[in-house]
PDB file of N, CA, C and O in Angstrom:
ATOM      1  N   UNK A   1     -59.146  27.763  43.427  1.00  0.00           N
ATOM      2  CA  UNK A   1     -59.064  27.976  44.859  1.00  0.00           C
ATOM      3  C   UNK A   1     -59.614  26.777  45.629  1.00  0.00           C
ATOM      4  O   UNK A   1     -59.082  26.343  46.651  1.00  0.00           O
ATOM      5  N   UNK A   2     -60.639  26.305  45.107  1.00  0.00           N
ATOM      6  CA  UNK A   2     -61.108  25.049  45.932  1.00  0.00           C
ATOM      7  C   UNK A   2     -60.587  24.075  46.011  1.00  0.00           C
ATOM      8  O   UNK A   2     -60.863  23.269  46.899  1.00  0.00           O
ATOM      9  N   UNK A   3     -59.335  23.788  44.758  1.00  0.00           N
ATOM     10  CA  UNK A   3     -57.985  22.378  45.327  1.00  0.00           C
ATOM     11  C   UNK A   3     -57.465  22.827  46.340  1.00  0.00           C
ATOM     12  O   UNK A   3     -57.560  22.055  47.294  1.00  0.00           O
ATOM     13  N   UNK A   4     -56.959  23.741  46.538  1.00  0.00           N
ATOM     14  CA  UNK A   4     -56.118  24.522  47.492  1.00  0.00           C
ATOM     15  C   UNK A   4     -56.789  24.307  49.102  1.00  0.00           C
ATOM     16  O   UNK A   4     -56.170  24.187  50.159  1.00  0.00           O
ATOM     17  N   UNK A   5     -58.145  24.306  48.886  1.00  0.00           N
ATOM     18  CA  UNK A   5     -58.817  24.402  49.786  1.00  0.00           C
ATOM     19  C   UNK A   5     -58.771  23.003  50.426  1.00  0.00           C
ATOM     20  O   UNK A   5     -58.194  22.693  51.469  1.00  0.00           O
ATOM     21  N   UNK A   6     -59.547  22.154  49.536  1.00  0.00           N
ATOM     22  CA  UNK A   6     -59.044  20.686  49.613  1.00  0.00           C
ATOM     23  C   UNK A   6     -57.897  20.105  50.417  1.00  0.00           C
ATOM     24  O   UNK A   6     -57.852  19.445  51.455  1.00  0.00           O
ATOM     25  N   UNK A   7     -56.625  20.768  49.248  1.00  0.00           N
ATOM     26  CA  UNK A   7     -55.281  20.621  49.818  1.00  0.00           C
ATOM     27  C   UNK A   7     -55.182  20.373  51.729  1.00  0.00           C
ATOM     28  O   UNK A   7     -54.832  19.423  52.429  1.00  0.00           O
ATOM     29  N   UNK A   8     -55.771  21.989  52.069  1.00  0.00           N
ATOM     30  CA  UNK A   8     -55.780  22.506  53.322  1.00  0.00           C
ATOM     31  C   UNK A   8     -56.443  21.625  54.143  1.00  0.00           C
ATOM     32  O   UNK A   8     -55.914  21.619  55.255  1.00  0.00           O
ATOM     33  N   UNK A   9     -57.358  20.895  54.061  1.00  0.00           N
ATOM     34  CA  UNK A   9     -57.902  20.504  55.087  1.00  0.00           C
ATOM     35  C   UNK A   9     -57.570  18.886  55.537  1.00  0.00           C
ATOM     36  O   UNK A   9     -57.735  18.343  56.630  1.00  0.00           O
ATOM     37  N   UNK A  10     -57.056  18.353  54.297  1.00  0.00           N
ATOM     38  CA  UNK A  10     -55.867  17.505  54.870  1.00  0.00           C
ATOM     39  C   UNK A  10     -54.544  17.980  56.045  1.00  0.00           C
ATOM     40  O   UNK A  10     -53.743  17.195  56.553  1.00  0.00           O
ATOM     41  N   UNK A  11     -54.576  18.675  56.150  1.00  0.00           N
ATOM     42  CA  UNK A  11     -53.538  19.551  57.260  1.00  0.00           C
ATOM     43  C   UNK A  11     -54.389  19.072  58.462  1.00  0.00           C
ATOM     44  O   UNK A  11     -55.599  18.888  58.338  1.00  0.00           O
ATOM     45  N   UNK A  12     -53.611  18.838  59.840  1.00  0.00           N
ATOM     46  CA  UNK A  12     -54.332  18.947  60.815  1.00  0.00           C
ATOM     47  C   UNK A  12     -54.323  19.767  61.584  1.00  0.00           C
ATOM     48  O   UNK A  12     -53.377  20.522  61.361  1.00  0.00           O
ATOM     49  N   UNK A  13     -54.980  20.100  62.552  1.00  0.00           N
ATOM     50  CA  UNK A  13     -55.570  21.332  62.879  1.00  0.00           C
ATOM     51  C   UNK A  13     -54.661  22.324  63.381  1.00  0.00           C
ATOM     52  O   UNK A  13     -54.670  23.511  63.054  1.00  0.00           O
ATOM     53  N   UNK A  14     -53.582  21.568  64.501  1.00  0.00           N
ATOM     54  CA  UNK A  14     -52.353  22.636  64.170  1.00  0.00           C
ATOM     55  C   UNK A  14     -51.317  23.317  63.506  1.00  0.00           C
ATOM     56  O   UNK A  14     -50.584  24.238  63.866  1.00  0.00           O
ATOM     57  N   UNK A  15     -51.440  22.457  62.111  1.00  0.00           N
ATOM     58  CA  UNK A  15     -50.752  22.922  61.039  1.00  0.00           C
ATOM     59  C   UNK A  15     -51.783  23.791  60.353  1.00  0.00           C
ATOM     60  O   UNK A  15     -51.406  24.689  59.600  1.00  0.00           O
ATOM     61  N   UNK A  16     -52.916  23.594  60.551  1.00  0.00           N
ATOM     62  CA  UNK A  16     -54.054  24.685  59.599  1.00  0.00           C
ATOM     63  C   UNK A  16     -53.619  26.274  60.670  1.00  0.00           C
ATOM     64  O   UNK A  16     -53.413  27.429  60.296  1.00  0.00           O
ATOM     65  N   UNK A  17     -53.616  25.718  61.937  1.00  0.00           N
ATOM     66  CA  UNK A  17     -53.626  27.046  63.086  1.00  0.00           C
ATOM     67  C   UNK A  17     -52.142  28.071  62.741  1.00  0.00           C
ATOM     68  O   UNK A  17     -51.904  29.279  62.728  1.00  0.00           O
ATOM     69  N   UNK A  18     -51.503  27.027  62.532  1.00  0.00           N
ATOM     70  CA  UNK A  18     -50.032  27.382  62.429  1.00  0.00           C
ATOM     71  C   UNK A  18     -50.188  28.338  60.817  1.00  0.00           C
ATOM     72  O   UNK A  18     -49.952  29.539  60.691  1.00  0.00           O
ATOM     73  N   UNK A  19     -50.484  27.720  60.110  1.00  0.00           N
ATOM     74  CA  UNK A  19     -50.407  28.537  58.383  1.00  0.00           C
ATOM     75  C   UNK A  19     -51.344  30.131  58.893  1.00  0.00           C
ATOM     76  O   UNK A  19     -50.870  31.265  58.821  1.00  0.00           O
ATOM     77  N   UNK A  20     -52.667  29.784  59.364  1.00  0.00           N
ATOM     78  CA  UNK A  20     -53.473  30.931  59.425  1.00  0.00           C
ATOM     79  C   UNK A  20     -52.164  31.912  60.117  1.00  0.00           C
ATOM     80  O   UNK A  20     -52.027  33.032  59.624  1.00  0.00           O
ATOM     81  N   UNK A  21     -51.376  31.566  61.055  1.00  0.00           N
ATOM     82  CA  UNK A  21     -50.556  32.681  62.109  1.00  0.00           C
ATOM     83  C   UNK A  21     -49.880  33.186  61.281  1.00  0.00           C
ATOM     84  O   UNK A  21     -49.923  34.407  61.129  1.00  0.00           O
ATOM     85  N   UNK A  22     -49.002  32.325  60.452  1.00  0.00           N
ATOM     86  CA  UNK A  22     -48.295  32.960  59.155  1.00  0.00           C
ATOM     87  C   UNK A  22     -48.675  33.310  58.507  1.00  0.00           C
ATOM     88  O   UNK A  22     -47.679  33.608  57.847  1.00  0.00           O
ATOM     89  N   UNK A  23     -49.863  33.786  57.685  1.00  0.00           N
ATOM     90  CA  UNK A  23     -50.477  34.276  57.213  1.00  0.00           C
ATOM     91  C   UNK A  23     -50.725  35.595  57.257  1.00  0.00           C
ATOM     92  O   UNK A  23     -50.398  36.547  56.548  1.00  0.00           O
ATOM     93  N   UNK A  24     -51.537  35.427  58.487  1.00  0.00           N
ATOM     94  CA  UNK A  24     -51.735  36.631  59.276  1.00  0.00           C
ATOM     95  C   UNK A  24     -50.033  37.475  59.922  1.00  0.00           C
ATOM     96  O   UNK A  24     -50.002  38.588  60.447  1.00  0.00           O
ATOM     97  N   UNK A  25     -49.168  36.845  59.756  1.00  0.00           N
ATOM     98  CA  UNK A  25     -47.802  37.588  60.468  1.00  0.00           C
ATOM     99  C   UNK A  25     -47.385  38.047  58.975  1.00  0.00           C
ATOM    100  O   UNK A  25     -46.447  38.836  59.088  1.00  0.00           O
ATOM    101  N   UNK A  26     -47.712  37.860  57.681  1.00  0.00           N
ATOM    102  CA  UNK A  26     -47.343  38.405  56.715  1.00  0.00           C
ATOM    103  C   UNK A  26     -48.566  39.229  56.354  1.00  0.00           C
ATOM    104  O   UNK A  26     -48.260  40.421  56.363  1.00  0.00           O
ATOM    105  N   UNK A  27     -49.533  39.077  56.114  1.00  0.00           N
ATOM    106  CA  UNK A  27     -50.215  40.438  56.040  1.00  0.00           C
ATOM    107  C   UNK A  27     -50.017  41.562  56.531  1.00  0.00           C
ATOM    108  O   UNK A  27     -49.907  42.626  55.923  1.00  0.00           O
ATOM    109  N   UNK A  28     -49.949  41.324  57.935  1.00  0.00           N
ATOM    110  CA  UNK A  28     -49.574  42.528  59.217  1.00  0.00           C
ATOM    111  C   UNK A  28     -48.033  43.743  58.719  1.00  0.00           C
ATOM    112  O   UNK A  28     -48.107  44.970  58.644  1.00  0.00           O
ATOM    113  N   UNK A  29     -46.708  42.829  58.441  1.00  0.00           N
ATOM    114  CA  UNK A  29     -45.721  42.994  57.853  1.00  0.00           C
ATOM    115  C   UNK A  29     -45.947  43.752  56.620  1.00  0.00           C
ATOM    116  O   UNK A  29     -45.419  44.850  56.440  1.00  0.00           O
ATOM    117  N   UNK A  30     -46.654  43.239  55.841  1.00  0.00           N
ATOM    118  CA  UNK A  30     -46.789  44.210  54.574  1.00  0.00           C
ATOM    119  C   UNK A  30     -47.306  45.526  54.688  1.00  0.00           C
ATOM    120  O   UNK A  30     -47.054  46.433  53.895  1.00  0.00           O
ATOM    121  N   UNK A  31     -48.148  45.629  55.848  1.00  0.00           N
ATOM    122  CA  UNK A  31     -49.151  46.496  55.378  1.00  0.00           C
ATOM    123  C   UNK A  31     -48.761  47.482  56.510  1.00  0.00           C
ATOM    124  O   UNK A  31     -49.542  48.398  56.770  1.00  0.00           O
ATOM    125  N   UNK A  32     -47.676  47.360  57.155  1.00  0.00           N
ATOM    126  CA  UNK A  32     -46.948  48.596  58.151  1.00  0.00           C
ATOM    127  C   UNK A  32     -45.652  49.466  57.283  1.00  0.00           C
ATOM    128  O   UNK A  32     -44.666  49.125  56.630  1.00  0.00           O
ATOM    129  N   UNK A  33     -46.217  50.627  57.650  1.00  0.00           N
ATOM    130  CA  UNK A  33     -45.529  51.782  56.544  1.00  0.00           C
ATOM    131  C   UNK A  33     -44.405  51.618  57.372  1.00  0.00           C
ATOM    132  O   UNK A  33     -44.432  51.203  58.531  1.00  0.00           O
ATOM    133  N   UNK A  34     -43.179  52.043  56.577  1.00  0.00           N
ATOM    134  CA  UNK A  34     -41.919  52.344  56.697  1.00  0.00           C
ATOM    135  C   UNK A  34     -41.805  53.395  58.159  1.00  0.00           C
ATOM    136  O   UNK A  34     -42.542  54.379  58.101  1.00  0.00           O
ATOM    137  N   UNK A  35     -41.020  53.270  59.337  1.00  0.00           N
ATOM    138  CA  UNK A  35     -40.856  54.340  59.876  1.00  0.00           C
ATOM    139  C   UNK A  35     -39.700  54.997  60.109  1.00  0.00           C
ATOM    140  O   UNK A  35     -38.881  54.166  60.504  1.00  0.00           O
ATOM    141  N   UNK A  36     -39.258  56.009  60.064  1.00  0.00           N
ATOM    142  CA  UNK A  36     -38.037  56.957  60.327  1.00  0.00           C
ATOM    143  C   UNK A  36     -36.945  56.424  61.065  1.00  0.00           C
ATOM    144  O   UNK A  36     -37.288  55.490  61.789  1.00  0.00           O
ATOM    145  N   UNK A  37     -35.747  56.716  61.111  1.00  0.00           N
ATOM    146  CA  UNK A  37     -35.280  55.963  62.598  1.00  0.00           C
ATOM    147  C   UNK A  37     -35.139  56.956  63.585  1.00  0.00           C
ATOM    148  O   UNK A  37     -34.687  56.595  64.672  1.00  0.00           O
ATOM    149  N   UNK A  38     -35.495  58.359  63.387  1.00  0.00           N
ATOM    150  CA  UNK A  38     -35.861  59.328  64.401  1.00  0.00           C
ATOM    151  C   UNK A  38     -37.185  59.064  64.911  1.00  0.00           C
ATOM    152  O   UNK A  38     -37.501  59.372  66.060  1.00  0.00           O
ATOM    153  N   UNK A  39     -38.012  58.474  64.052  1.00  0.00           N
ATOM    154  CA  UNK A  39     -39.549  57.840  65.123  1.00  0.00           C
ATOM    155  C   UNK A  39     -39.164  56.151  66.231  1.00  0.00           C
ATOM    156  O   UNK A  39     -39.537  55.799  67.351  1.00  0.00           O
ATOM    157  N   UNK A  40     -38.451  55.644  65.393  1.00  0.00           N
ATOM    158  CA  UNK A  40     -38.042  54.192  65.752  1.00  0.00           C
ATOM    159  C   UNK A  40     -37.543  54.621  66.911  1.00  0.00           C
ATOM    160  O   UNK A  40     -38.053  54.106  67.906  1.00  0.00           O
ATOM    161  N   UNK A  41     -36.366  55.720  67.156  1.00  0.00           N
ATOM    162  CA  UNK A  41     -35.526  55.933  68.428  1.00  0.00           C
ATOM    163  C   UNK A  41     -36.392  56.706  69.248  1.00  0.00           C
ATOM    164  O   UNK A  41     -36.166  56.497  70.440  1.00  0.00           O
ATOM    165  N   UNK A  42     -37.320  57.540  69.032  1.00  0.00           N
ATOM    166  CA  UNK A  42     -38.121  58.032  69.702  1.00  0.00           C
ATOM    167  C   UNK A  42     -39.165  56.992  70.819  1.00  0.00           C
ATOM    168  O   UNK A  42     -39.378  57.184  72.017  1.00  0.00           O
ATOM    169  N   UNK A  43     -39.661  55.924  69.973  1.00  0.00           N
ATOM    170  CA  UNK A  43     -40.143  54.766  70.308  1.00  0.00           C
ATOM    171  C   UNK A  43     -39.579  54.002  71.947  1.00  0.00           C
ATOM    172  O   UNK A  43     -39.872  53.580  73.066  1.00  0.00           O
ATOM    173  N   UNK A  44     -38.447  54.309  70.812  1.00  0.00           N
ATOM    174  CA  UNK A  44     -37.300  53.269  71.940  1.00  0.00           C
ATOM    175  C   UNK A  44     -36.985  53.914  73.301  1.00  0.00           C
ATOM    176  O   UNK A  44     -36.889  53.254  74.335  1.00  0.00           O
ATOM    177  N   UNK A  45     -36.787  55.627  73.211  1.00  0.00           N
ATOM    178  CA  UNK A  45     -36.642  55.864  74.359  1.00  0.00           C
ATOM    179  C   UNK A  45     -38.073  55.811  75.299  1.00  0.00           C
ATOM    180  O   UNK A  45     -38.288  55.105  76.285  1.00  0.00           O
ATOM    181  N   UNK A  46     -38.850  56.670  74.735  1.00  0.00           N
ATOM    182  CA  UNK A  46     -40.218  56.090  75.856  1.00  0.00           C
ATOM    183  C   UNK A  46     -40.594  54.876  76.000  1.00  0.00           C
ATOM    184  O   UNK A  46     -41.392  54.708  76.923  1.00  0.00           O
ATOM    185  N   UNK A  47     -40.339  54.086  75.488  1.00  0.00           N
ATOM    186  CA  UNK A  47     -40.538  52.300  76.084  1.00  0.00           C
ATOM    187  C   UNK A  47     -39.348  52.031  77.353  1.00  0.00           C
ATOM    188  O   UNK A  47     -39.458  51.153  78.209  1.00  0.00           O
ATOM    189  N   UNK A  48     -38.128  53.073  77.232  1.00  0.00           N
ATOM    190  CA  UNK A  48     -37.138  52.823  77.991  1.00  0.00           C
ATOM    191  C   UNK A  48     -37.679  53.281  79.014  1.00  0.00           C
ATOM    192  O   UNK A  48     -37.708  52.438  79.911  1.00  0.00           O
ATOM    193  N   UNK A  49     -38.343  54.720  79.416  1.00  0.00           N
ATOM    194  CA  UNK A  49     -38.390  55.530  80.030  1.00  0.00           C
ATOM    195  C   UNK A  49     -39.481  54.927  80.960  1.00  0.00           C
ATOM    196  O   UNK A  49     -39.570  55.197  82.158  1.00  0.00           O
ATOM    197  N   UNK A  50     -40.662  53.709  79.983  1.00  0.00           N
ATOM    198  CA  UNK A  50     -41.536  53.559  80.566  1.00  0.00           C
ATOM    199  C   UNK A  50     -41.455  52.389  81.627  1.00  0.00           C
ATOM    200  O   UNK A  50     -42.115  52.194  82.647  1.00  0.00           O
ATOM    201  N   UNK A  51     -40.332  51.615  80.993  1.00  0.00           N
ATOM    202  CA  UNK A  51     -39.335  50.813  81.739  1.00  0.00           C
ATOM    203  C   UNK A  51     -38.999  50.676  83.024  1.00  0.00           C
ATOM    204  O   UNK A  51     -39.287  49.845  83.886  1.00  0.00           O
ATOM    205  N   UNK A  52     -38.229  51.795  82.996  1.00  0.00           N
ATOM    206  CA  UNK A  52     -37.179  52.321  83.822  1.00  0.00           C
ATOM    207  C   UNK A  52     -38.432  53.142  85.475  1.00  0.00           C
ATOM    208  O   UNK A  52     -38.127  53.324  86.654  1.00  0.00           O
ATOM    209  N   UNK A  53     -39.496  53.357  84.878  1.00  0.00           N
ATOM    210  CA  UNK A  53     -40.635  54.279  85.672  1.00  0.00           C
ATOM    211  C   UNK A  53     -42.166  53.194  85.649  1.00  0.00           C
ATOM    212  O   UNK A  53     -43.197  53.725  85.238  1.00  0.00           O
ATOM    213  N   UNK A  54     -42.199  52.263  85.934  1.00  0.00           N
ATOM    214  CA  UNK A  54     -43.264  51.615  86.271  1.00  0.00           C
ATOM    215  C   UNK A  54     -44.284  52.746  87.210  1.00  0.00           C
ATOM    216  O   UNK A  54     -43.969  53.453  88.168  1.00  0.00           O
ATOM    217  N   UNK A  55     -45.543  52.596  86.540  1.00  0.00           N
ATOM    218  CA  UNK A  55     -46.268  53.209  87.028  1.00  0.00           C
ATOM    219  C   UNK A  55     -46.457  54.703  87.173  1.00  0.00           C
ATOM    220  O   UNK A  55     -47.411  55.263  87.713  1.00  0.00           O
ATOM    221  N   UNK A  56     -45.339  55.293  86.576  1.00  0.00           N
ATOM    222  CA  UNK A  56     -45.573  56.814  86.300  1.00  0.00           C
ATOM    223  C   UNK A  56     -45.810  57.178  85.338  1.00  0.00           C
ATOM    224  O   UNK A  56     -45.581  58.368  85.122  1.00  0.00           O
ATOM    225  N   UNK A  57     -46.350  56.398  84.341  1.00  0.00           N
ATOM    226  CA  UNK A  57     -47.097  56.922  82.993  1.00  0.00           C
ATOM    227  C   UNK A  57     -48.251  56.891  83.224  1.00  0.00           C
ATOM    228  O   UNK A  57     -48.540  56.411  84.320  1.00  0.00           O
ATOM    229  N   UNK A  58     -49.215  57.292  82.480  1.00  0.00           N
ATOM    230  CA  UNK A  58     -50.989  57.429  81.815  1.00  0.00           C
ATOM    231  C   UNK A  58     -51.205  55.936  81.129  1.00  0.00           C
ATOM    232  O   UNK A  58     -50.472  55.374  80.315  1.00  0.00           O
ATOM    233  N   UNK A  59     -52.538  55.439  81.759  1.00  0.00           N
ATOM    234  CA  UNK A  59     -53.415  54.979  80.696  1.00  0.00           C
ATOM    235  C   UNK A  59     -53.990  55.607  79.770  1.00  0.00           C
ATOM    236  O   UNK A  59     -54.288  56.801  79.771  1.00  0.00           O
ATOM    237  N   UNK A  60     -54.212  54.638  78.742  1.00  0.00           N
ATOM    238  CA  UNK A  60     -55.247  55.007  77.579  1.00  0.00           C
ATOM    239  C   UNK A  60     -56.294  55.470  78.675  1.00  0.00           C
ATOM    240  O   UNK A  60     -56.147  56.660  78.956  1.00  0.00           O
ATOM    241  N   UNK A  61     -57.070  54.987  79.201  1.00  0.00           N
ATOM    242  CA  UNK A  61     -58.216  55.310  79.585  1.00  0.00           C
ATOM    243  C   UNK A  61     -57.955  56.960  80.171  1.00  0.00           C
ATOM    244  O   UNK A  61     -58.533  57.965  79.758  1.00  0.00           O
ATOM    245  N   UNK A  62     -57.005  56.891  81.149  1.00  0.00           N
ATOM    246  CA  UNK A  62     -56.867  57.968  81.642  1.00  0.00           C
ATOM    247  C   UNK A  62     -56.805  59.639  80.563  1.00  0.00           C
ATOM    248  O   UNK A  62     -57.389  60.722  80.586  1.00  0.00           O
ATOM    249  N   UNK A  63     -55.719  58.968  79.712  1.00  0.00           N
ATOM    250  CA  UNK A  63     -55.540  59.882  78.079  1.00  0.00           C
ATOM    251  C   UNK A  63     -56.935  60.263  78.050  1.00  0.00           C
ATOM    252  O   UNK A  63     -57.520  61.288  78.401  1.00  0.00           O
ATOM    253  N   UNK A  64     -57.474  58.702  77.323  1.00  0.00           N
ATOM    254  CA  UNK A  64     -58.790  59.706  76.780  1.00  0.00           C
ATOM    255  C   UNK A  64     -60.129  60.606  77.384  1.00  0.00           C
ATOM    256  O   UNK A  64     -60.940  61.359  76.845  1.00  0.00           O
ATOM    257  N   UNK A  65     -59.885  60.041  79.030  1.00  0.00           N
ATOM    258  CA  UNK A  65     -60.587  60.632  79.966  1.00  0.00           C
ATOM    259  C   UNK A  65     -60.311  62.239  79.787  1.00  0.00           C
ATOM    260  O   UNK A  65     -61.223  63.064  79.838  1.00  0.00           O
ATOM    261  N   UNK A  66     -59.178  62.516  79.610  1.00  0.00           N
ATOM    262  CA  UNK A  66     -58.761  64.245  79.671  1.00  0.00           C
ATOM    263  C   UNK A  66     -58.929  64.604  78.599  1.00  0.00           C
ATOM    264  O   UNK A  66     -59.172  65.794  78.398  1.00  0.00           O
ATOM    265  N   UNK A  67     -58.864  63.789  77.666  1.00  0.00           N
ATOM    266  CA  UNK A  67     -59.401  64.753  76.197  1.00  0.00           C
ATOM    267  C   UNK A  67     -60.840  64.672  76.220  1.00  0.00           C
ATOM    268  O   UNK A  67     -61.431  65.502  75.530  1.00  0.00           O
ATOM    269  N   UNK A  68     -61.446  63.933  76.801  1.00  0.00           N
ATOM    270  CA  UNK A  68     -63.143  63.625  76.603  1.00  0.00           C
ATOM    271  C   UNK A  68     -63.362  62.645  75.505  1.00  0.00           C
ATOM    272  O   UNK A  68     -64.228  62.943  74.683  1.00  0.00           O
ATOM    273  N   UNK A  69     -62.713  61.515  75.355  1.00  0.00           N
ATOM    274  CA  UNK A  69     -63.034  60.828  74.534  1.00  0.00           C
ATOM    275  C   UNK A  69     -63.889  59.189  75.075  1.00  0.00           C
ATOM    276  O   UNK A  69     -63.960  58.674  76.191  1.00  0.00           O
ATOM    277  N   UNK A  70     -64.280  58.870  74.114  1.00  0.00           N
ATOM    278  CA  UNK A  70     -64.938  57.417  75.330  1.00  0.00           C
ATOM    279  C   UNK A  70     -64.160  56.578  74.038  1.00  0.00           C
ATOM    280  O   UNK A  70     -64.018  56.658  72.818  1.00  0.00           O
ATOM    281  N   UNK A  71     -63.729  55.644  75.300  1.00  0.00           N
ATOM    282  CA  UNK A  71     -62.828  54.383  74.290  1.00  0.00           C
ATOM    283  C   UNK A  71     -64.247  53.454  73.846  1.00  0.00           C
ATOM    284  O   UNK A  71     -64.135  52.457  73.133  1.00  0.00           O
TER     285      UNK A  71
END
């Protein structure tokens, strides 16, 4: 691991910034479960809905205000 490491720091700093993003954009990718395409379309319409209605949805804060939760 420590050639590798080596390797790396010959990189300059936006190519080190750049690998960490990819990195991190493949971890993220792996580690999100499969979802339905009845959840996916579900998704899609309330993002539409939320769209389409600026400002007539809930905050989080507000959400957890009515359940009693503290963010």
């Amino acid at each position: 691991m420590n050639a590798i490491l080596k390797d790396l720091t010959a990189l300059g700093v936006h190519e080190r910034l750049q690998l960490v993003e990819d990195l991190w954009d493949s971890i993220a990718e792996d580690s999100l479960p499969p979802i339905s395409d009845e959840v996916y379309e579900e998704v899609c319409r309330r993002a539409a809905w939320a769209d389409a209605h600026p400002g007539h949805g809930k905050s989080l804060e507000q959400i957890a205000e009515k359940l009693g939760v503290r963010l």
